[in-house]
C-alpha positions as a printed NumPy array, in Angstrom:
array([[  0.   ,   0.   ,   0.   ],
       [  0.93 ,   3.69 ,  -0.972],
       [  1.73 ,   5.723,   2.153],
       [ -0.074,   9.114,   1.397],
       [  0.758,  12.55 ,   3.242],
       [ -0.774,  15.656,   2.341],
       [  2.097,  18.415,   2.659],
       [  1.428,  22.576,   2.527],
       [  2.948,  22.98 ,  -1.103],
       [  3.675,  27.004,   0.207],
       [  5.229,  25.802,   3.332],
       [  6.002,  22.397,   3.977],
       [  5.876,  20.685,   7.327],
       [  9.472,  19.525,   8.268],
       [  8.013,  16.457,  10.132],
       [  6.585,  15.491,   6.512],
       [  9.381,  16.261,   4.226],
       [ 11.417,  14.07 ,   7.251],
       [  9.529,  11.152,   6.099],
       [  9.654,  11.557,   2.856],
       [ 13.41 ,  11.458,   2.765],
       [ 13.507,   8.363,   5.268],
       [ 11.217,   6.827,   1.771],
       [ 14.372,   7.929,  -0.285],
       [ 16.736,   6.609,   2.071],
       [ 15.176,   3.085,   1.959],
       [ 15.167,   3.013,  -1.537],
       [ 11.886,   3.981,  -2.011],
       [ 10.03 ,   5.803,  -4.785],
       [  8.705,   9.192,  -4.025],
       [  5.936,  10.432,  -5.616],
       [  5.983,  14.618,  -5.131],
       [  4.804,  17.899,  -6.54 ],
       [  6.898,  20.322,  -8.757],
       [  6.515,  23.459, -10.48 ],
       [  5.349,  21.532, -13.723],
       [  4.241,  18.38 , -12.85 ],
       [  4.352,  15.656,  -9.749],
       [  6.924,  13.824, -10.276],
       [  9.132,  10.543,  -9.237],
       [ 11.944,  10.889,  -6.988],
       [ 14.362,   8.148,  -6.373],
       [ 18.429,   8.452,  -4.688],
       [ 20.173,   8.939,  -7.489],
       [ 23.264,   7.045,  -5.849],
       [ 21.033,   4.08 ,  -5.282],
       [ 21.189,   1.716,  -8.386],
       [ 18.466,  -0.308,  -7.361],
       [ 16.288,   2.257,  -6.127],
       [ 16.625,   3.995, -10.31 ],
       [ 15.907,  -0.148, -11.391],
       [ 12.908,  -0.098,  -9.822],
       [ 11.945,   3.772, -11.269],
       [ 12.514,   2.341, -15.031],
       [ 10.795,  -0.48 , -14.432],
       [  7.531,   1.41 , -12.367],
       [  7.129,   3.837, -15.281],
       [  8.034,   0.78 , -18.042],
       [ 10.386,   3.543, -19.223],
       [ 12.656,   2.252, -21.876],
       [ 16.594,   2.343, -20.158],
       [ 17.852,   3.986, -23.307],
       [ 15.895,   6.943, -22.271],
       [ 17.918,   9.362, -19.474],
       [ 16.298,  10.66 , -16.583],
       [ 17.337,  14.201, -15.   ],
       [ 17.645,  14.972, -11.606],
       [ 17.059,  18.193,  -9.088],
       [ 20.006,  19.562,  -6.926],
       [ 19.499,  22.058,  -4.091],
       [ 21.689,  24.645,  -5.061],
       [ 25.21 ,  25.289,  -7.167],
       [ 27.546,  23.918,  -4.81 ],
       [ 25.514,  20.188,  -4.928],
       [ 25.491,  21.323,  -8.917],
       [ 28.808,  21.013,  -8.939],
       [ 29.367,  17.862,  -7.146],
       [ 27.619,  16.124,  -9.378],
       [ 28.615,  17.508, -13.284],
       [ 32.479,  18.143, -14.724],
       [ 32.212,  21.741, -14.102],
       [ 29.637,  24.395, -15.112],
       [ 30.579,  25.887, -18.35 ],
       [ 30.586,  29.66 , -18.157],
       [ 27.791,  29.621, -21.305],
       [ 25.506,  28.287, -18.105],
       [ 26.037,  30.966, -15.164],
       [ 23.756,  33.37 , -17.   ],
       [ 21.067,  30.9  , -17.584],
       [ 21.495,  29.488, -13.806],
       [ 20.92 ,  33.279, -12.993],
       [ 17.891,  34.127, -14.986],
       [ 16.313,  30.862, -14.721],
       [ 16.769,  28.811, -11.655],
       [ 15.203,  28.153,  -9.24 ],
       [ 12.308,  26.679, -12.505],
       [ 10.903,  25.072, -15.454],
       [ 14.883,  24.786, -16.797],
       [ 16.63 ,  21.624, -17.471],
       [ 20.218,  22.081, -18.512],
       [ 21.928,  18.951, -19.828],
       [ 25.754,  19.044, -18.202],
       [ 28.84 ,  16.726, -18.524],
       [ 28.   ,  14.642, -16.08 ],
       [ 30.268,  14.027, -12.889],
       [ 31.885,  10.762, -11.765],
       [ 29.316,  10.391,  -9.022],
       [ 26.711,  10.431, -11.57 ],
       [ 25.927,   7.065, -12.674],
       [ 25.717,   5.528, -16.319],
       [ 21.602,   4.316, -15.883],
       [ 20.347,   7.951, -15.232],
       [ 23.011,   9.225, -18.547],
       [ 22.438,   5.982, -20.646],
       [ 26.141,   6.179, -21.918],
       [ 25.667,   9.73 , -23.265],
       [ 28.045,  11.372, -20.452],
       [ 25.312,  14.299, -20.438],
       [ 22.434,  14.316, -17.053],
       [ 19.827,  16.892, -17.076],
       [ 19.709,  19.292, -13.952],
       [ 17.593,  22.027, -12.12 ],
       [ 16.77 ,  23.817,  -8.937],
       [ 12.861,  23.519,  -8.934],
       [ 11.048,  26.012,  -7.582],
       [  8.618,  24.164,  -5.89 ],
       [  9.095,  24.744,  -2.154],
       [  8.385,  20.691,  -1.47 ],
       [ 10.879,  19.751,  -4.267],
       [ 13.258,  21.927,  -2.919],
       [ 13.214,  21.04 ,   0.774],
       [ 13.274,  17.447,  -0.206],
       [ 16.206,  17.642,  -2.075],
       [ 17.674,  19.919,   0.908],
       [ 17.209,  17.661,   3.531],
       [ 18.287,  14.219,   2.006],
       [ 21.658,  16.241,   0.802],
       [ 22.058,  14.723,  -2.131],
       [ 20.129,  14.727,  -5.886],
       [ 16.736,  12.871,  -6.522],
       [ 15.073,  12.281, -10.051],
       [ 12.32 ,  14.43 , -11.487],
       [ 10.817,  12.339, -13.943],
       [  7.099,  12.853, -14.706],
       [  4.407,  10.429, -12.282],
       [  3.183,   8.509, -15.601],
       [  3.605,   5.522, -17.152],
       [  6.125,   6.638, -19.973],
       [  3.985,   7.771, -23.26 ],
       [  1.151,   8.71 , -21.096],
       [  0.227,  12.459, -20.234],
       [  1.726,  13.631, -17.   ],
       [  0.008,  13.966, -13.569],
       [ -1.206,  16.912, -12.358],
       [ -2.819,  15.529,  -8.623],
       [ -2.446,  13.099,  -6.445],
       [ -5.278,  10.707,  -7.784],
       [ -3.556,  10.769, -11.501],
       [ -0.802,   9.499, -10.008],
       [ -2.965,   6.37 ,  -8.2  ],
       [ -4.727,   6.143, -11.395],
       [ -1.109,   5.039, -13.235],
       [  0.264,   3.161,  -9.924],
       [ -2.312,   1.944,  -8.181],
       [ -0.862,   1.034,  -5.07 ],
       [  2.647,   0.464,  -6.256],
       [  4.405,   4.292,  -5.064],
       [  5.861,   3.969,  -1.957],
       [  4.978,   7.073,  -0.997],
       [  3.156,   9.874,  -2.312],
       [  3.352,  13.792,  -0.598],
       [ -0.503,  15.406,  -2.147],
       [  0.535,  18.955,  -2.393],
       [ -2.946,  19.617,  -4.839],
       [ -3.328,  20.021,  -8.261],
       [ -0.852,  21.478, -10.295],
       [ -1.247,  24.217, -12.799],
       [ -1.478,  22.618, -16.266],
       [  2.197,  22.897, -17.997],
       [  4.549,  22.484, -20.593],
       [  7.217,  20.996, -18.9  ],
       [ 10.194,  22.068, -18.075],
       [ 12.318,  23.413, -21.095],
       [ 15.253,  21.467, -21.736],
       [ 18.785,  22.441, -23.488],
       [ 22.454,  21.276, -23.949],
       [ 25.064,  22.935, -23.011],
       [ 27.426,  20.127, -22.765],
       [ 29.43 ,  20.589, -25.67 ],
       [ 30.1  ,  24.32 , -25.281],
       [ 27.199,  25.364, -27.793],
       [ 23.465,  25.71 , -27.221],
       [ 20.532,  23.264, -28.075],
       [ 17.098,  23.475, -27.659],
       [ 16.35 ,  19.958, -26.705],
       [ 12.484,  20.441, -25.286],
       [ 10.361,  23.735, -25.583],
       [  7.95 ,  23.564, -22.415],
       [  7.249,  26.445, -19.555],
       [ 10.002,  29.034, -20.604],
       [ 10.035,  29.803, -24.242],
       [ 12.928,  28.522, -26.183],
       [ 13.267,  32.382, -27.492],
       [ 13.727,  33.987, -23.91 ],
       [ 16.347,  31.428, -23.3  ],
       [ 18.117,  31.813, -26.476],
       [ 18.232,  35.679, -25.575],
       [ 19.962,  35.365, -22.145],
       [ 22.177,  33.136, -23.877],
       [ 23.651,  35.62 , -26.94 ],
       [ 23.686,  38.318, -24.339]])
């Protein structure tokens, strides 16, 4: 059975972001609410825990899954280094809806890069996502609460409705607003791609970046 907690998504109650990361500490999936979308939050350090995320969401393992960090200083832990094309974007954009694809670090494990040597990052700006990620210390995934190929979850009962009773544990935060997704480009190789147009428009982005 799914343990369910509903959590203030303005102000979160320490007690209940506590037990949500004892869930990631186990090895447990997390089911939570972001800026875009809820999403699925496993240790990113925990191969068994990501096994159990690709097999959940019958994601293909080709596919990569990106991950939220607290702030720059776990960013850098976990990438080669942050190329100076990125500080502007960090700036304008973060905390939000902006996924930048980095060289990834040697902590950073081949299942969440699929052989690519490139993991997507952001701070979310969701005050749950954030103090989760703050108080376990270390990354968790942000991969959409869907089976893969389905549309994303926007409440707590779309994610039941996909699960059933197979989430660990699942913070209700209420609904979401409806979203794009976060937009996603690479910066990995020193130039700029759009990989993903979603909540910030591709053209604002490609602004702070020729600026």
């Amino acid at each position: 059975m799914s343990t369910i907690l509903s959590v203030n998504s303005k102000d979160p109650e320490p007690d209940v972001i506590q037990q949500a990361v004892l869930c990631l500490k186990q090895g447990n999936v997390l089911a939570y609410p972001t800026e875009t979308f809820y999403g699925l939050g496993v240790d990113v350090t925990n191969e068994k825990a990501l096994k159990k995320l690709y097999e959940l969401k019958r994601r293909d393992y080709g596919l990569p899954i990106a991950i939220l960090v607290s702030d720059r200083q776990m960013l850098e832990e976990y990438i080669d280094s942050v190329p100076e094309s990125a500080s502007a974007l960090i700036r304008s954009f973060w905390p939000g809806p902006l996924t930048i694809l980095f060289a990834a670090g040697k902590k950073i494990t081949k299942s969440l890069t699929t052989n690519t040597g490139k993991i997507g990052i952001r701070i979310s700006s969701h005050p749950v996502a954030t103090a989760i990620v703050r108080e376990f210390g270390r990354p968790i995934t942000t991969t959409s609460a869907n089976l893969s190929g389905y549309p994303p979850s926007l409440n707590m009962k779309h994610v039941q409705k996909y699960f059933k009773d197979r989430i660990d544990f699942i913070l209700d935060g209420g609904e979401c607003e409806p979203s794009r997704g976060s937009t996603v480009i690479d910066l990995a190789d020193d130039t700029m791609a759009i990989i993903r147009d979603g909540a910030i428009p591709a053209e604002q982005v490609i602004k702070v970046f020729q600026s």
